[in-house]
N, C-alpha and C positions, 0 to 999 in steps of 0.2 A: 312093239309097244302097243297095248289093248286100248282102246278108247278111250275107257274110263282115266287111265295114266296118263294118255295125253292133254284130255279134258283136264286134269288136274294138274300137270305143269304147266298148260296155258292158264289157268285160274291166276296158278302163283307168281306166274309171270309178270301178268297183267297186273295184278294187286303190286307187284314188285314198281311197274314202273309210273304208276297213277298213282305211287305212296305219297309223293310231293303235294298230288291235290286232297288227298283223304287225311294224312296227317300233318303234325304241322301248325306253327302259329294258327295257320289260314285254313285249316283243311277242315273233313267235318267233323275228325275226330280230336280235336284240341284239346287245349285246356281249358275248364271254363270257371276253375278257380278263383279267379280276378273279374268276372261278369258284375260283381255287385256293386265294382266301383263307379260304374258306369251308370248306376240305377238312378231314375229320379223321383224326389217328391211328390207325391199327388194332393191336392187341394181335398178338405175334409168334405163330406158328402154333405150335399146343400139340403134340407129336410123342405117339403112342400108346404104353400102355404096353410093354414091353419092344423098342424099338426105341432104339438110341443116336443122338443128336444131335450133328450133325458141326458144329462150329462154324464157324461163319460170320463173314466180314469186311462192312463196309458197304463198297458199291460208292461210293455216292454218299452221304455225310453229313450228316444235317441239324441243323446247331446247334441248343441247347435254348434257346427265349427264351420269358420271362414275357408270359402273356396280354395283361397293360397294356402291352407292347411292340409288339405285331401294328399292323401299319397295317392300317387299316380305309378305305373309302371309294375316292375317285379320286384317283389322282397317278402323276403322268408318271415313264417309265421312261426311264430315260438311254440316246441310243445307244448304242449299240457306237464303237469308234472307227474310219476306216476302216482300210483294207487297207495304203495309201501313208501311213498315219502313222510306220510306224516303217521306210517303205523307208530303206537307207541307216545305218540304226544299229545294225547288227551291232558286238558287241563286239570281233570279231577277223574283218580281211579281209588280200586278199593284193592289193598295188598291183602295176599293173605299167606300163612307158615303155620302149617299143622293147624290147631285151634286156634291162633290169633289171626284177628282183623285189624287193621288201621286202614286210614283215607291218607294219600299221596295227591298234594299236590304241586301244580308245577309252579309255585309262587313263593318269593320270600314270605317266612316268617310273620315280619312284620307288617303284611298285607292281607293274610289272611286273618290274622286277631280282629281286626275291627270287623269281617265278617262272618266271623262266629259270635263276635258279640251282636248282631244284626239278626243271625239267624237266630239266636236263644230268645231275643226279644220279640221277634214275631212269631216264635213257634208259641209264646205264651209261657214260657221256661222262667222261672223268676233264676236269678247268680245270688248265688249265696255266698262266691270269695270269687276275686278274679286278680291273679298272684304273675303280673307281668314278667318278672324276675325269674320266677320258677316255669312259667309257662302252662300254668294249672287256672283251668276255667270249673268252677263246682258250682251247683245246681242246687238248688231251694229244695225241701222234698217235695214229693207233687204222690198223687194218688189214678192209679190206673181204676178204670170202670167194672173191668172184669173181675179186679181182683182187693176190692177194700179192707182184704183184713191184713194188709201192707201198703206199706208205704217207700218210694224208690228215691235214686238220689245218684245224679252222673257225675263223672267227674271227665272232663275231657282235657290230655295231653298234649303239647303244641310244641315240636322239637323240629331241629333243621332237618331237612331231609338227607338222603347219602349223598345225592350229587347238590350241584350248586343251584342256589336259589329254588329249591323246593323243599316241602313244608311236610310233614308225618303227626297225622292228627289220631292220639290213640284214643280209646275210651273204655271207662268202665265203671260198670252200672252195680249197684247195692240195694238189693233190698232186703227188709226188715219188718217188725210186727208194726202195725199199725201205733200202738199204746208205747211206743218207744218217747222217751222224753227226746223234743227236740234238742234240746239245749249236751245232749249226752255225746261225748266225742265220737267220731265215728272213725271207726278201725276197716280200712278197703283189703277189702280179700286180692289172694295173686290174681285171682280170673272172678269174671263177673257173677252174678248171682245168678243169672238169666241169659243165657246167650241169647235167646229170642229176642230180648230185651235191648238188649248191647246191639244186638243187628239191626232192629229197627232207628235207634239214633244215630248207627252209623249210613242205614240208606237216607236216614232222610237229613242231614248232613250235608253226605254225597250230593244230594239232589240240589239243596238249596246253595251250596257252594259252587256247582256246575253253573248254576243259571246267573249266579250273579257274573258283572259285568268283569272281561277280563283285565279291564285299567283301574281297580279300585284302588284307593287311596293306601297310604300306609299309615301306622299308628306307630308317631313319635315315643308311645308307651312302652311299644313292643319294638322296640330297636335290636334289644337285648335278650330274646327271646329265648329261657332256659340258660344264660349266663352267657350267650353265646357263640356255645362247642362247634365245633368242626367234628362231626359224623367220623370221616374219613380224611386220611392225610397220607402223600407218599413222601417220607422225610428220606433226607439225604443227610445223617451228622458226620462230621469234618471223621476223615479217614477208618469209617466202618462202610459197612455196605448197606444201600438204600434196602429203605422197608416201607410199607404200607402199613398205617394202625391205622383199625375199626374199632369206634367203641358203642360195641354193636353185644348182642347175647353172642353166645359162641354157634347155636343153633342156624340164628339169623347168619354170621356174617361166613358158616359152611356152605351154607344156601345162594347167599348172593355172589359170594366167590365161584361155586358152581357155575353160575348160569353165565357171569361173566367170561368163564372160561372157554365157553362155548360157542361166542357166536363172536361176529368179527372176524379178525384173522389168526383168533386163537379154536384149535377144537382138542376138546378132552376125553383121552384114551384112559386110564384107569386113576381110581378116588378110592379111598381106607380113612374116613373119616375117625377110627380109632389111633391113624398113629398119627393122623393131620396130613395126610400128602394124597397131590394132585399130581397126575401124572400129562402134559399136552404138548402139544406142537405148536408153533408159529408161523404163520406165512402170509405176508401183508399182499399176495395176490388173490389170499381167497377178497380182498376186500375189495377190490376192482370189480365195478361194471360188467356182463356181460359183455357187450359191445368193445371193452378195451381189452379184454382178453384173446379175442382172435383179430379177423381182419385179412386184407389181402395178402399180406406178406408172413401168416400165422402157419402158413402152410410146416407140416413136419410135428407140431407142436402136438402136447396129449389134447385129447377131447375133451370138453366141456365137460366137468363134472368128477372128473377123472381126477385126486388129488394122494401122489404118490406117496406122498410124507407121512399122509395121513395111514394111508393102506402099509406102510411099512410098522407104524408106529403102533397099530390093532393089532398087529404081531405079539409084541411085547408085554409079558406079563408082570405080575405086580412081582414075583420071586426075583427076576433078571432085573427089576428097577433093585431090588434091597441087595443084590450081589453086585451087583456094579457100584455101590456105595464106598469108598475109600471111608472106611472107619475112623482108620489112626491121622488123619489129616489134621494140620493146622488151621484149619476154619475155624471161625469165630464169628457168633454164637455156634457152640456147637449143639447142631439141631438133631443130631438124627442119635443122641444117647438114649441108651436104654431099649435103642431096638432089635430085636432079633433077627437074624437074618443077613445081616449087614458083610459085604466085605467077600471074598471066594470065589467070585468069578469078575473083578475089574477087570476095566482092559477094553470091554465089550463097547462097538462104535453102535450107538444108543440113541437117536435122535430124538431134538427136543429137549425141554426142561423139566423139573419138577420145581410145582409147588406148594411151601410148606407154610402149613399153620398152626400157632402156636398162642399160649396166652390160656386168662381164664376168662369170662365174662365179662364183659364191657370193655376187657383190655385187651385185641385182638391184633397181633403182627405175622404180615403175610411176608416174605420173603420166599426168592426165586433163586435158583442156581442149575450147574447142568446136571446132566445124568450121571456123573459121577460123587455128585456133593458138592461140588465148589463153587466158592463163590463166582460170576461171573463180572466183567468190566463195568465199573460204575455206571458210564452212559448204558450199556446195555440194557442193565438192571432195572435206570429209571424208566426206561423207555416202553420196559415192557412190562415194567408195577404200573405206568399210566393208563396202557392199554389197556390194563385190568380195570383200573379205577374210571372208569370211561364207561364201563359197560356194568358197572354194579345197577343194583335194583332196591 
């Protein structure tokens, strides 16, 4: 044994057997997490005489609590929550699909009216009709500085939103020649006159709906806001198979069916927006924690990140979803008419669902079944049109 090895087993030795004084409740390398409880008040600084004292604000506040109130001892400090808790729940954001914009926000209906009518009134906005029933707020005409040889005129949308208790604020703005008779009906284009236009009353909207406070009042006017539709519904009628209707455009409710199929513990291998179908998998442990996913006794298990279902199901293409389709089946509704392809290679074990959409505009029904076409178990079915309807946008 060379010097330096023995020098160093006696190092480690030594540290081995002096660990009780070094570490240790008592040692010098403790813990010194708990030191603050022990800390005490100091008396404010006394100023000398004939100097004035400039008063002071506390920065940081410390409530007054009774001695018998102090925790004493060990106990665990709660985390923090993470970063990605609160992604996604902004009180007020701005959607957008191709060329349209709308404002989302996370509030009923009838709590946001009273502050759009707040914001119209101190942007200097005169209302020219404000139609609680329909959910239609219109705008006086008013004249920009840049451009006096017209004259413009908003009209802002107030509908529920897709999920519950939030609010979709559309808007679209008109303009026309200055010399137009006011009193002359006015006819609103499908899209705004001015997107520039339309953008700026929807950031400044945005902005003034952000700031207000997030316990505002409701408006007993707007109870009923727009007749008061349901966006979205996953209906179960007595002895057919559940569905989801959206009465949404067909564009929109491709879009947000998309994105819902996506994340959670759904992910989406192939989409044919021309015959309406969605091809994804399911597994409620992509939905699990990091931390619940392995652990001491995870030993054997795949690794982090690794999700076989998914790696199988990339495999599959959209031909092998349309041949594994039992055409001649008794299903009802029968969804898959009129498609080419269908049928010549059943049989095939196909993981996961597809799902289909169907309808024209505003009347939109999602239904789900397995990889062969058929319908699957009521409970299944709702269980996993919810999961969908959970994660719409």
């Amino acid at each position: 044994m060379t010097k330096l090895t023995a020098g160093a087993a006696l190092c480690i030795a030594s540290v081995a057997l002096a660990g009780c004084g070094i570490f240790g409740k008592d040692g010098y390398f403790r813990d010194r997490g708990d030191d603050y409880q022990m800390a005490d008040s100091l008396p404010p600084l006394q100023m000398p005489a004939g100097v004035s004292e400039k008063p002071q604000e506390e920065l940081y506040e410390v409530p007054q609590i009774n001695n018998g109130d102090t925790p004493s001892g060990e106990f665990e400090v709660p985390r923090p929550q993470a970063l990605s808790v609160n992604a996604g729940m902004d009180r007020v954001k701005i959607q957008k699909l191709g060329n349209r914009r709308w404002v989302l926000v996370s509030q009923p209906p009838d709590e946001v009216w009273p502050q759009l009518h707040y914001f119209l009134r101190t942007s200097g906005l005169k209302l020219a009709s404000s139609d609680a029933s329909a959910g239609v707020l219109e705008t006086a005409w008013l004249t920009f500085k840049q451009s006096p040889d017209t004259k413009d005129k908003y009209r802002l949308t107030v509908e529920a939103g897709v999920q519950p208790d939030t609010t979709e604020i559309h808007v679209r703005q008109l303009s026309v020649p200055a010399n137009r008779p006011v009193k002359e009906p006015v006819q609103w284009p499908a899209q705004s006159t001015s997107p520039e236009r339309e953008g700026w009353m929807i950031d400044e909207m945005s902005s003034a709906l952000a700031a207000e406070s997030g316990g505002a009042a409701a408006s007993l006017v707007a109870q009923s806001i727009g007749g008061g539709s349901v966006k979205v519904q996953v209906q179960e009628p007595a002895g057919k198979e559940p569905f989801m209707s959206l009465d949404l455009s067909m564009d929109r409710a491709w879009a947000t069916v998309a994105h819902a199929l996506n994340v959670g513990a759904y992910r989406l291998h192939q989409e044919d927006q021309d015959i309406g179908l969605f091809y994804v998998t399911y597994d409620e442990d992509r939905e699990l924690p990091e931390d619940e996913k392995g652990g001491w006794f995870s030993w054997g298990k795949k690794d982090k990140g690794e999700d076989e279902l998914a790696a199988k199901a990339d495999k599959v293409t959209l031909q092998q979803l349309l041949g594994n389709i039992e055409p001649g089946s008794e299903a009802k509704p029968a969804l898959f008419e009129g498609m080419t392809g269908l049928g010549g290679a059943t049989g095939q074990d196909l993981p996961g669902y597809l799902v289909i959409v169907r309808g024209d505009d505003e009347h939109i029904q999602v239904r789900i079944r397995d990889t062969h076409g058929q319908p699957l178990a009521r409970n299944k079915a709702s269980k996993l049109l919810m999961a969908i309807r959970q994660n719409l946008i």
